[in-house]
N, C-alpha and C positions, 0 to 999 in steps of 0.2 A: 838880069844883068846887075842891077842896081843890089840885089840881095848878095849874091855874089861876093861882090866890091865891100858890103859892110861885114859881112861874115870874114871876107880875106882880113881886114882891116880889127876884127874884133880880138882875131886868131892872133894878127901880130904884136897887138900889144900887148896879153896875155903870157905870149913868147918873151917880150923883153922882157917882160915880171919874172920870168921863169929864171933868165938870163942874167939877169944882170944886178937882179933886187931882191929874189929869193933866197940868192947863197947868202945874203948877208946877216940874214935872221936866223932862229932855230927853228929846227922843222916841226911843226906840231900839230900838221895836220893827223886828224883822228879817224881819217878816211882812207880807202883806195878805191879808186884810183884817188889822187892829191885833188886838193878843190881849183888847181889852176888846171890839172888836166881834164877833169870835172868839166869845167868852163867849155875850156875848147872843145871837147866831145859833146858837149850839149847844144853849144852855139851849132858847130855842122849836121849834125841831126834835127834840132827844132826850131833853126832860123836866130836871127840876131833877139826877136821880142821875149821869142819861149826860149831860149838858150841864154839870154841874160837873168831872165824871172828865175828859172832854174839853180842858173849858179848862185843867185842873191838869197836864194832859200837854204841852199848847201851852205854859204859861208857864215849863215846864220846860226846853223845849227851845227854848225865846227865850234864848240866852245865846252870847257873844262867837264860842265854834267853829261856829255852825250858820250854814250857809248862808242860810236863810229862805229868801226867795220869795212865791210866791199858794200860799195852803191854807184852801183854803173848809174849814167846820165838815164 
């Protein structure tokens, strides 16, 4: 219940980044899926601890040297 509650909770702040504070920058993420969608599909598959470690490894290696590409969570 309690996992639940922080996963919904993880998902919607991510949402508002997506919403309201993402249009305002340029896009340049180097991945697909995007690292905010990234996030959220990671959070609801490997829980708030492995879907936050996940995304903070993703938005680490979103930076000018990396390649990118597709890299499902």
């Amino acid at each position: 219940m309690l996992k639940r509650l922080v996963v919904a909770f993880l998902v919607r702040l991510i949402r508002v980044y997506q919403v309201y504070i993402s249009p305002l920058t340029w896009p340049c993420c180097r991945f697909t899926p995007t690292c905010s969608q990234y996030g959220i599909e990671a959070i609801r598959k490997y829980g708030p601890i492995g879907g936050i470690w996940r995304t903070a490894w993703r938005i680490l290696r979103c930076n000018p040297w990396c390649k990118g590409g597709h890299d499902p969570p």
